[in-house]
py3Dmol code that shows the C-alpha trace and the ligand (Angstrom):
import py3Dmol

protein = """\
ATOM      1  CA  UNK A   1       6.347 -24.181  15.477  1.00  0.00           C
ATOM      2  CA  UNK A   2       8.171 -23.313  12.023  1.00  0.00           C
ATOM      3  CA  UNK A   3       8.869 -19.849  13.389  1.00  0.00           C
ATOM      4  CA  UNK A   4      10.804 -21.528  16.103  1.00  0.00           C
ATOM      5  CA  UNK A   5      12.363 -23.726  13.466  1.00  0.00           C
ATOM      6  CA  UNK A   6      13.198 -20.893  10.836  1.00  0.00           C
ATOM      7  CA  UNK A   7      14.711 -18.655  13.695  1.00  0.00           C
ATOM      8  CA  UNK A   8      16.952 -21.346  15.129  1.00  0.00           C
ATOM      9  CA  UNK A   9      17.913 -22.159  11.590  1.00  0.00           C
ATOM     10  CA  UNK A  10      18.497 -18.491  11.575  1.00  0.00           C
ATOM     11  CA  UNK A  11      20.444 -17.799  14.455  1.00  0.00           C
ATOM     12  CA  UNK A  12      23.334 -20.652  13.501  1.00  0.00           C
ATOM     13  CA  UNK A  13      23.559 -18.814  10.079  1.00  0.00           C
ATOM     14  CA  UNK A  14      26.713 -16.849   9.235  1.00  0.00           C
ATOM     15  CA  UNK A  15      25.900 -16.398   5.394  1.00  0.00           C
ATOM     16  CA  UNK A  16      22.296 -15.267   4.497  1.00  0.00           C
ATOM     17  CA  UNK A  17      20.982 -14.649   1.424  1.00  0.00           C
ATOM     18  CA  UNK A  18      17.533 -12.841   0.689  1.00  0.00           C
ATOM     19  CA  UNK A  19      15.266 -12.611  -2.411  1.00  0.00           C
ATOM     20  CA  UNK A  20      12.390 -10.023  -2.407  1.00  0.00           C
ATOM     21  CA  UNK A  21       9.640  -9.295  -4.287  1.00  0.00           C
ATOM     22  CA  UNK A  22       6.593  -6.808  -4.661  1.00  0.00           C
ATOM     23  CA  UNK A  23       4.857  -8.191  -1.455  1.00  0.00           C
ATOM     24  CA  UNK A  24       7.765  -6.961   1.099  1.00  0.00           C
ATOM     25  CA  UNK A  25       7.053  -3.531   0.167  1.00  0.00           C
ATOM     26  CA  UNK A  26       2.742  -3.933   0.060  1.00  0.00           C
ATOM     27  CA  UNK A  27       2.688  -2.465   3.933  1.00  0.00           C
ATOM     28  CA  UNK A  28       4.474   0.320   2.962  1.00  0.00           C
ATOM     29  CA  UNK A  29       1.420   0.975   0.190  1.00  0.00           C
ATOM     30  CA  UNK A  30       2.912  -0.192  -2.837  1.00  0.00           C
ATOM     31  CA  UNK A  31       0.443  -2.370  -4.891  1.00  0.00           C
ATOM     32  CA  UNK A  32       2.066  -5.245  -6.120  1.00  0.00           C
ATOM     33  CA  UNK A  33       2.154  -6.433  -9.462  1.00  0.00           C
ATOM     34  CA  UNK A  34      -0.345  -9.336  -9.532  1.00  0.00           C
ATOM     35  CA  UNK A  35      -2.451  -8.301  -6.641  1.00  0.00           C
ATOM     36  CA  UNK A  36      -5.160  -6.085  -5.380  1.00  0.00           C
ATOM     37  CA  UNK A  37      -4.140  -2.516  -6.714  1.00  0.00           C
ATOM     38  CA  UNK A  38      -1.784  -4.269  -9.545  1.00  0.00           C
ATOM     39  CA  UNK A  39      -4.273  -2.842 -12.677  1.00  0.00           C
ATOM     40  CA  UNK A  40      -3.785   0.935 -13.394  1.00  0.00           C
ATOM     41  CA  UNK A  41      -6.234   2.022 -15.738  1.00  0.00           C
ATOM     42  CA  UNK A  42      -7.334  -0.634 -17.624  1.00  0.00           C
ATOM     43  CA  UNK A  43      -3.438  -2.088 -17.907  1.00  0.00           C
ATOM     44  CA  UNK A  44      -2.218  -5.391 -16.427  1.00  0.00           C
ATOM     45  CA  UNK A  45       1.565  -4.936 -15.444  1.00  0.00           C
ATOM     46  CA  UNK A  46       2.378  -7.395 -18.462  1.00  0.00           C
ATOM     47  CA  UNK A  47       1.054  -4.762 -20.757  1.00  0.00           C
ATOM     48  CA  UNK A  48       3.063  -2.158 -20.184  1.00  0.00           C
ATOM     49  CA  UNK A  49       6.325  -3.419 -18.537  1.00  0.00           C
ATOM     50  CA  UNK A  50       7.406  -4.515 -22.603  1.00  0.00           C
ATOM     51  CA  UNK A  51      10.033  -2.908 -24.831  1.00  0.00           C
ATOM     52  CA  UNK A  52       7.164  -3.063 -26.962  1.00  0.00           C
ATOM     53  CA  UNK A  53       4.732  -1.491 -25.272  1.00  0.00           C
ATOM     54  CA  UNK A  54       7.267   1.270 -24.791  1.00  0.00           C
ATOM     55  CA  UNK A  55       7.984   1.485 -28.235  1.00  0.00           C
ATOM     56  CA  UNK A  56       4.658   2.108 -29.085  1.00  0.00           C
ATOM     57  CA  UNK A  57       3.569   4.503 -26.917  1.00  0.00           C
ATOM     58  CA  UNK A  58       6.227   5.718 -24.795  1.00  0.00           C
ATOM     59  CA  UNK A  59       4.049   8.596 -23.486  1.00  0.00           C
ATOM     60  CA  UNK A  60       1.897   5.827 -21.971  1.00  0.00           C
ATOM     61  CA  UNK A  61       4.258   3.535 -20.283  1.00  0.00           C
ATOM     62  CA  UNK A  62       5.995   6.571 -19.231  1.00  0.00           C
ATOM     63  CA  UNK A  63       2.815   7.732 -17.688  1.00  0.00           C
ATOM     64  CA  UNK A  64       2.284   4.439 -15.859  1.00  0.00           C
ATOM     65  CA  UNK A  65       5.812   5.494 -14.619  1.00  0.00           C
ATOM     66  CA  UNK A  66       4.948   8.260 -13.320  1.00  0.00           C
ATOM     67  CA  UNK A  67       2.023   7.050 -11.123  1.00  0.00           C
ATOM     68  CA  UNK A  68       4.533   4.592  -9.750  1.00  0.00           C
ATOM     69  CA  UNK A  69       6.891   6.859  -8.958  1.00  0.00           C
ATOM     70  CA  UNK A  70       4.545   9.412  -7.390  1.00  0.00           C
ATOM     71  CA  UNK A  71       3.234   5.985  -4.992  1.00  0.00           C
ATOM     72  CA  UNK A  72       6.307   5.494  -4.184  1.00  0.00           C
ATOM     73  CA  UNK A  73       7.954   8.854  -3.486  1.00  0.00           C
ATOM     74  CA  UNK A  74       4.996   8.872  -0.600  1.00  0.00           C
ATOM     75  CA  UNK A  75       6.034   5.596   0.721  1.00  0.00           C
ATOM     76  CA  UNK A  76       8.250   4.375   3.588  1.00  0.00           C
ATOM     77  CA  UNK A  77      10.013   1.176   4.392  1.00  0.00           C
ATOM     78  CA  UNK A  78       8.155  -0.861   6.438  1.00  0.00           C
ATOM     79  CA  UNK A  79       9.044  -3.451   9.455  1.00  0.00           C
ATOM     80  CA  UNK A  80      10.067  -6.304   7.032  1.00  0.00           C
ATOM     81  CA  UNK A  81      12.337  -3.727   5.288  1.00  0.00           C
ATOM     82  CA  UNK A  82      13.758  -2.708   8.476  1.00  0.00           C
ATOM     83  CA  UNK A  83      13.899  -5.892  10.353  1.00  0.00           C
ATOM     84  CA  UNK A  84      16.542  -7.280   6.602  1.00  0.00           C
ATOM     85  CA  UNK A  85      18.537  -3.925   7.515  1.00  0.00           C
ATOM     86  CA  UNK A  86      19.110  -4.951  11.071  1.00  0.00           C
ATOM     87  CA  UNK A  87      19.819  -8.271   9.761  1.00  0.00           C
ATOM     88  CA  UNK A  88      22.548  -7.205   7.880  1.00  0.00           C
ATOM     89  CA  UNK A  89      24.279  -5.463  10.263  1.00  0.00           C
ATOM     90  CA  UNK A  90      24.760  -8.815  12.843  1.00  0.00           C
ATOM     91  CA  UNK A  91      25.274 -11.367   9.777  1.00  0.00           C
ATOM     92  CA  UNK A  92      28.962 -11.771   8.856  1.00  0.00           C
ATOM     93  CA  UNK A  93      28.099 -12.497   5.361  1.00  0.00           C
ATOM     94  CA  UNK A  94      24.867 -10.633   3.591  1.00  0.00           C
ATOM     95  CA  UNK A  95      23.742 -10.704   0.666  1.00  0.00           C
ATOM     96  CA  UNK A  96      19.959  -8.989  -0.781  1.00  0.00           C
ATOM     97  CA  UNK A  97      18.183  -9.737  -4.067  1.00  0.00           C
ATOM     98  CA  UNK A  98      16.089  -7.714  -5.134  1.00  0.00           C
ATOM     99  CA  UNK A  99      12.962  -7.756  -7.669  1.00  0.00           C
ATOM    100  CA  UNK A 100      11.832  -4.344  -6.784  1.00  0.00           C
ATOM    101  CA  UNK A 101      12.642  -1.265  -8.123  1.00  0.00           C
ATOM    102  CA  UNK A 102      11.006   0.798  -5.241  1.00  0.00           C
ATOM    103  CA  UNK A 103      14.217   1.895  -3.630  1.00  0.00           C
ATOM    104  CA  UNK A 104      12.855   1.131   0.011  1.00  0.00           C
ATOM    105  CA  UNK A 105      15.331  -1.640   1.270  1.00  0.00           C
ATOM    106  CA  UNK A 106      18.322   1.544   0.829  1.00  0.00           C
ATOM    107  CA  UNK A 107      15.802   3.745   2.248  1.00  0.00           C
ATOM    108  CA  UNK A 108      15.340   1.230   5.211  1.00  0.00           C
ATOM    109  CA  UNK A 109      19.818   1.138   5.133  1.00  0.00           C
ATOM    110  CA  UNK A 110      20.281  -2.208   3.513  1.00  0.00           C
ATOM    111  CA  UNK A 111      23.419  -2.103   1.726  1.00  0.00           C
ATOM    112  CA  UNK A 112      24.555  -5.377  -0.181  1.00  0.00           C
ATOM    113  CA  UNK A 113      21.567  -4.623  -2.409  1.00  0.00           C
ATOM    114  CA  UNK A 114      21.293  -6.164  -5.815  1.00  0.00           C
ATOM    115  CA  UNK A 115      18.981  -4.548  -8.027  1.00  0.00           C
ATOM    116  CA  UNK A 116      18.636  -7.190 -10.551  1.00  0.00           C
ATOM    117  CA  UNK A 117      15.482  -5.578 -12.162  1.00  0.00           C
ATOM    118  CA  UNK A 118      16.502  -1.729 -12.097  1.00  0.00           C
ATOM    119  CA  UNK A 119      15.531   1.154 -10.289  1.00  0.00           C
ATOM    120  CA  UNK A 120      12.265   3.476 -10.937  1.00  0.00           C
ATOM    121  CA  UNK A 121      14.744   6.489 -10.225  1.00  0.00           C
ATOM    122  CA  UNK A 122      17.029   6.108 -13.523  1.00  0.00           C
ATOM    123  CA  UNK A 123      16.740   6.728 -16.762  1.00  0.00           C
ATOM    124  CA  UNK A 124      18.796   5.248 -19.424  1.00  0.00           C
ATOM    125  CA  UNK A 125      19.061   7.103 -23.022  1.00  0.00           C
ATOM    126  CA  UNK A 126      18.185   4.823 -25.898  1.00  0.00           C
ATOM    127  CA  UNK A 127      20.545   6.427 -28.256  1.00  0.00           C
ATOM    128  CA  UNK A 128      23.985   7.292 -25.971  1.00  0.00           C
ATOM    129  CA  UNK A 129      23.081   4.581 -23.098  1.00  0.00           C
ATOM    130  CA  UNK A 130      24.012   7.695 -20.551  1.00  0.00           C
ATOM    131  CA  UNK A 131      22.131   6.647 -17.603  1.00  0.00           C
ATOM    132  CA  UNK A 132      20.876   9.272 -14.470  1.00  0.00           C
ATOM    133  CA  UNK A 133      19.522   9.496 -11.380  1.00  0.00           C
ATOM    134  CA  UNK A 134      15.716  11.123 -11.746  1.00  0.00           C
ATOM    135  CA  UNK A 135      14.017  11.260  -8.578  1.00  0.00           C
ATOM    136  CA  UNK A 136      11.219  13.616 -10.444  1.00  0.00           C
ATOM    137  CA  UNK A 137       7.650  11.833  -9.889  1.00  0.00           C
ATOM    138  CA  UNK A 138       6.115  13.932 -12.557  1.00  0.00           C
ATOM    139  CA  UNK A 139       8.476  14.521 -15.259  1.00  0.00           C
ATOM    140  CA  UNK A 140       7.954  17.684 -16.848  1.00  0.00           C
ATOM    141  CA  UNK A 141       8.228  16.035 -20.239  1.00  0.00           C
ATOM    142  CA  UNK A 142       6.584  13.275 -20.860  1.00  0.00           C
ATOM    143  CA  UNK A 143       8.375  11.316 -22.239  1.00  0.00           C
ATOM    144  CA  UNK A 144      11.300  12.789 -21.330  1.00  0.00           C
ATOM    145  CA  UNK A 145      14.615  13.004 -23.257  1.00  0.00           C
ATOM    146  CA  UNK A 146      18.373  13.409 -22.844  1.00  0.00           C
ATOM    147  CA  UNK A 147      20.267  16.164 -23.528  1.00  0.00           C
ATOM    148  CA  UNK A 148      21.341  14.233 -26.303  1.00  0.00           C
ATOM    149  CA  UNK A 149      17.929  14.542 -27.938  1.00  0.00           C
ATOM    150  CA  UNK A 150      17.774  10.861 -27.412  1.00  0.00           C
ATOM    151  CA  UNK A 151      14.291   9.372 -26.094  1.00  0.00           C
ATOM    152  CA  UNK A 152      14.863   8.010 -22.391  1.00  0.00           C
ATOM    153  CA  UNK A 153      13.275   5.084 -20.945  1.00  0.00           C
ATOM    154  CA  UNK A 154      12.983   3.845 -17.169  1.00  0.00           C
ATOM    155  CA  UNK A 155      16.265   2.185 -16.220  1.00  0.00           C
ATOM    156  CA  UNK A 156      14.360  -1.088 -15.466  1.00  0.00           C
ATOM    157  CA  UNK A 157      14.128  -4.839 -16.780  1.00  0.00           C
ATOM    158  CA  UNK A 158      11.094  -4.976 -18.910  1.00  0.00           C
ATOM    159  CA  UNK A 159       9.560  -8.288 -19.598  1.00  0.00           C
ATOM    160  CA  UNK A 160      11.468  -9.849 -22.839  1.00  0.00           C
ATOM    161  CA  UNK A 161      14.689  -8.201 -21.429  1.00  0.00           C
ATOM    162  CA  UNK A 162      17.547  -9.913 -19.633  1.00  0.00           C
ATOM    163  CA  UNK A 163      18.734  -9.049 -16.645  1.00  0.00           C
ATOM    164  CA  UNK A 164      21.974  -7.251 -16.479  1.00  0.00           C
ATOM    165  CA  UNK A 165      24.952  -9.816 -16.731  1.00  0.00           C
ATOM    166  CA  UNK A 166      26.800  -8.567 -13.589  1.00  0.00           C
ATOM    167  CA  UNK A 167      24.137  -8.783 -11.128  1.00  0.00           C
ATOM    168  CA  UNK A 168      23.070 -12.319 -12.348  1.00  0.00           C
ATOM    169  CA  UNK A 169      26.670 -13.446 -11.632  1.00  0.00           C
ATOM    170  CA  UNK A 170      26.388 -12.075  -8.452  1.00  0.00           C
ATOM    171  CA  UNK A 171      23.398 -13.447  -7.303  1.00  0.00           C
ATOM    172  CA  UNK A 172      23.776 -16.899  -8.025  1.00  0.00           C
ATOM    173  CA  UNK A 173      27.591 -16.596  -6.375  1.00  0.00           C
ATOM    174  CA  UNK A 174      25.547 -15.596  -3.212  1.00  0.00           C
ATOM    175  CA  UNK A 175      22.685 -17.980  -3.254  1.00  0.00           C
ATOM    176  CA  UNK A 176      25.557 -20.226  -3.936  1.00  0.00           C
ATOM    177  CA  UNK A 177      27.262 -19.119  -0.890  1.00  0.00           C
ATOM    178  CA  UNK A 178      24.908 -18.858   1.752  1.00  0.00           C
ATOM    179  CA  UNK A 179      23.907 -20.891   4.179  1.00  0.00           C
ATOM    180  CA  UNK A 180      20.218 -20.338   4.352  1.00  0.00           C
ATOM    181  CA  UNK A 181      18.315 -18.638   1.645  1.00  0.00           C
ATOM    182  CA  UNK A 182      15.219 -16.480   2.608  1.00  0.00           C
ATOM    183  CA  UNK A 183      12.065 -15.652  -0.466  1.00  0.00           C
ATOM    184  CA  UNK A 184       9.895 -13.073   0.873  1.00  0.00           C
ATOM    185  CA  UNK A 185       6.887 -11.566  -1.079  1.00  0.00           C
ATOM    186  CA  UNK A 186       7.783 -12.911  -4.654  1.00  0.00           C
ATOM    187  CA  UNK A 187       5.108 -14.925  -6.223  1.00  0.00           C
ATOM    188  CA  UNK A 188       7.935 -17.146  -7.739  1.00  0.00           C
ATOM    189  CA  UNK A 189       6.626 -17.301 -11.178  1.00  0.00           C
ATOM    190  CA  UNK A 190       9.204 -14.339 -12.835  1.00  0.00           C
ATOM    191  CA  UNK A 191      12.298 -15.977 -14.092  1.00  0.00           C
ATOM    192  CA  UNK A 192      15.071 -15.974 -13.589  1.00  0.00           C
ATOM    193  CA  UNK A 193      15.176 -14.796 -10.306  1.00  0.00           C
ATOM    194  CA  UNK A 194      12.324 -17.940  -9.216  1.00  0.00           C
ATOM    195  CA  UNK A 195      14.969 -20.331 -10.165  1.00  0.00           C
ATOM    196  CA  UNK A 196      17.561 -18.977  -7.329  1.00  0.00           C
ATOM    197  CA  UNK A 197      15.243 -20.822  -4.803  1.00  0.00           C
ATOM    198  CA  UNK A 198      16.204 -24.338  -6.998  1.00  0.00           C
ATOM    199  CA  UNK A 199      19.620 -23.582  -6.827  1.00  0.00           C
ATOM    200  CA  UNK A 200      19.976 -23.580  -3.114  1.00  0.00           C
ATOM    201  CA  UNK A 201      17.897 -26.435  -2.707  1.00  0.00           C
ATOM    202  CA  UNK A 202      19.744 -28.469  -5.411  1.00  0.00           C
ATOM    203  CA  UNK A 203      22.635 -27.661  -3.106  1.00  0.00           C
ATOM    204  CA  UNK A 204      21.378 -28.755   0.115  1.00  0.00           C
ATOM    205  CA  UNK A 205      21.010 -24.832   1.418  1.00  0.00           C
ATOM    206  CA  UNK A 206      17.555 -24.801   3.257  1.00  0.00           C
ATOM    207  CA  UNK A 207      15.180 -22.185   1.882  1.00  0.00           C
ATOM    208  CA  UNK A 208      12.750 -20.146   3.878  1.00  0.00           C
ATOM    209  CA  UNK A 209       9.560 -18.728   2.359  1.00  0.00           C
ATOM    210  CA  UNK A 210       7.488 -16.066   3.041  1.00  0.00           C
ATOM    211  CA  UNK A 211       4.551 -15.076   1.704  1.00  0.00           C
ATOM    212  CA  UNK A 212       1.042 -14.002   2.575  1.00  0.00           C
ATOM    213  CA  UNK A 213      -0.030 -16.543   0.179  1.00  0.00           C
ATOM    214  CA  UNK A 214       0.931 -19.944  -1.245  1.00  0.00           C
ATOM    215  CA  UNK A 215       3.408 -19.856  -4.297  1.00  0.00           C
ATOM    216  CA  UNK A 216       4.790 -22.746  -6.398  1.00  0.00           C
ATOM    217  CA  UNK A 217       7.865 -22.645  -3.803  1.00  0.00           C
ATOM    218  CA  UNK A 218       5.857 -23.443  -1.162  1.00  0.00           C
ATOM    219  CA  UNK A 219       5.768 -27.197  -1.199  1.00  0.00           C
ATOM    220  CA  UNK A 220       9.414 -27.672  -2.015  1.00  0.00           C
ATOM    221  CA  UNK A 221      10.555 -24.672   0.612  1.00  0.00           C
ATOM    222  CA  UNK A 222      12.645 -26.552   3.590  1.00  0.00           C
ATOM    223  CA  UNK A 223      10.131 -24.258   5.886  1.00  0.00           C
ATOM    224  CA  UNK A 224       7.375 -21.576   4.749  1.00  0.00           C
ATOM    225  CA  UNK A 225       5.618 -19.331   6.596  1.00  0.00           C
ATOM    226  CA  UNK A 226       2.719 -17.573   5.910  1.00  0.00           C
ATOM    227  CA  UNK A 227       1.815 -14.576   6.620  1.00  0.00           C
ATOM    228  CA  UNK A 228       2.702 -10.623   6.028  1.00  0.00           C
ATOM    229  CA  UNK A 229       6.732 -10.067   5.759  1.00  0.00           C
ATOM    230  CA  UNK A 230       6.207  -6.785   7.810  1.00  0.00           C
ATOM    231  CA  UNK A 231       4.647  -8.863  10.861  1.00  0.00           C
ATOM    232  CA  UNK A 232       6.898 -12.170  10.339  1.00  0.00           C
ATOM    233  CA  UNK A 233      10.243 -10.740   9.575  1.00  0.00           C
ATOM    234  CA  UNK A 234      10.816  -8.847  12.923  1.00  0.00           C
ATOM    235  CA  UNK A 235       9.684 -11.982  14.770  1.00  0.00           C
ATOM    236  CA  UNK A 236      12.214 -13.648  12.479  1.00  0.00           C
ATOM    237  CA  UNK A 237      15.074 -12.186  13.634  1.00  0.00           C
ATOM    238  CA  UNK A 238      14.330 -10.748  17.355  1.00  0.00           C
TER     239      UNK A 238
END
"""
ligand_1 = """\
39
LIG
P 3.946 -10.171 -7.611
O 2.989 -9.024 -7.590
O 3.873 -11.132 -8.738
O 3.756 -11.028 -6.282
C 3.734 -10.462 -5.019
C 3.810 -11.563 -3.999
O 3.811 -10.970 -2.709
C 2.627 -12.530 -4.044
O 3.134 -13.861 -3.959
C 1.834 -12.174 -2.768
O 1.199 -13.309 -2.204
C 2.918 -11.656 -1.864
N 2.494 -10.697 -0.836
C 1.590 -9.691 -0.939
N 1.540 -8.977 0.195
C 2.435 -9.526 1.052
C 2.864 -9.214 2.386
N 2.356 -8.202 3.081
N 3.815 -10.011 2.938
C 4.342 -11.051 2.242
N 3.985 -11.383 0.993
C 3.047 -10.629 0.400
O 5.394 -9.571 -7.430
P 6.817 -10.189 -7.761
O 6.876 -11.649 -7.497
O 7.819 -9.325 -7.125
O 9.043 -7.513 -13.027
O 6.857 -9.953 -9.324
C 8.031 -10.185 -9.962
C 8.183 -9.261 -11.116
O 7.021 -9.234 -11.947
C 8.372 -7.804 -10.761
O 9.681 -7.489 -10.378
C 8.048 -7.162 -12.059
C 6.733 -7.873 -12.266
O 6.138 -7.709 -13.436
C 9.320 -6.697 -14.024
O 8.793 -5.605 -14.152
C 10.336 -7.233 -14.960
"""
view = py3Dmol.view(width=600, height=400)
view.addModel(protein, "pdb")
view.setStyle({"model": 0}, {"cartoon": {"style": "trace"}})
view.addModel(ligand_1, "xyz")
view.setStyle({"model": 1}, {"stick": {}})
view.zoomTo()
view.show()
């Protein structure tokens, strides 16, 4: 019954905008933060994801990097990843926010992708700012440094950190502008992208939710489904 709902709200859209998180890409075998899988060694993803943490023991969090990287150089979208790239390509207006740094929604060929917490596949120096494409899942050097001599760090949004101006503008302009607003795998408890759902709801845009679990959106989303994105999402849209 809210399937039917969601994909005749859906089908009268002409401006969609979608929010991921971790869970979209947990079919494809990437743990997410705050589930099953999200310790590695005896580290919770809070503990390492700090300019702190980095700063005192880069070789660590740069290690932790490295596992990720490895995971995720072995992974492929999945159905949910596909089924928001074939959404994009019939929607007149499309816009995708994204909490990942995983790469798999380009892999899958979304691309009005906003990668408003980084990428796992740049580097950015801390003493010239020069930031590069890495795809290496085992850097040689760990941790690795610029040809400046500068120490480099992942080109991601550590907790603490704000996200980068431009893509914040961005994605509240198109949560602002769309017409229905889709969460899907994001536990909703990371700011600032958990307020975007209470911006389109404050607005009157209906919000669509889902998750293989209940979040705090859950009760205030306009419909939520539960279930797993890589089952739901193809449904979704077919
Ligand atoms: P979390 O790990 O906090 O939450 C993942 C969400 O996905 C949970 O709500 C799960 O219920 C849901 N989920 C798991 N498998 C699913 C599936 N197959 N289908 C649908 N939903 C599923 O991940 P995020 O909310 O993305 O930030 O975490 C946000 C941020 O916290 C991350 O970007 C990262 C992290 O620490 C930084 O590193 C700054």
């Amino acid at each position: 019954m809210s399937l039917d709902a969601a994909r005749s709200i859906m089908a009268g859209a002409r401006s969609i905008a979608v929010l991921t998180g971790a869970g979209i890409s947990a079919e494809s075998g990437v743990p997410t933060f705050r589930g099953p899988g999200g310790l590695w060694r005896e580290y919770r993803s809070e503990d390492l994801a700090t300019p702190d943490a980095f700063h005192a023991d880069p070789r660590l969090v740069w290690e932790w990097y490295a596992w990720r990287r490895g995971l995720v150089a072995r992974a492929r979208p999945n159905a949910g990843h596909l089924a928001l790239a074939a959404l994009e390509g019939r929607s007149p207006s499309f816009a995708l926010i994204t909490q990942n740094v995983d790469g798999l929604h380009a892999l899958a060929g979304s691309r009005s992708i906003l990668e408003i917490h980084g990428s796992l596949w740049r580097t950015r120096c801390l003493v010239c700012g020069a930031v590069s494409e890495d795809r290496k899942s085992d850097p040689d050097r760990i941790p690795p440094r610029c040809p400046c001599g500068g120490l480099l760090r992942p080109d991601v949004v550590w907790f603490g950190e704000a996200l980068p101006e431009d893509l914040l503008v961005r994605s509240i302009a198109a949560v602002e502008a769309c017409e229905i607003l889709l969460v899907v795998g994001s536990s909703g408890i990371v700011q600032p992208a958990a307020s975007f759902a209470e911006v389109a709801l404050s607005r009157g845009i209906p919000v669509l939710e889902i998750n293989l679990n209940p979040t705090p959106l859950t009760a205030r989303a306009t419909i939520a489904l539960q279930g797993r994105s890589g089952e739901l999402l193809p449904r979704l849209i077919s």
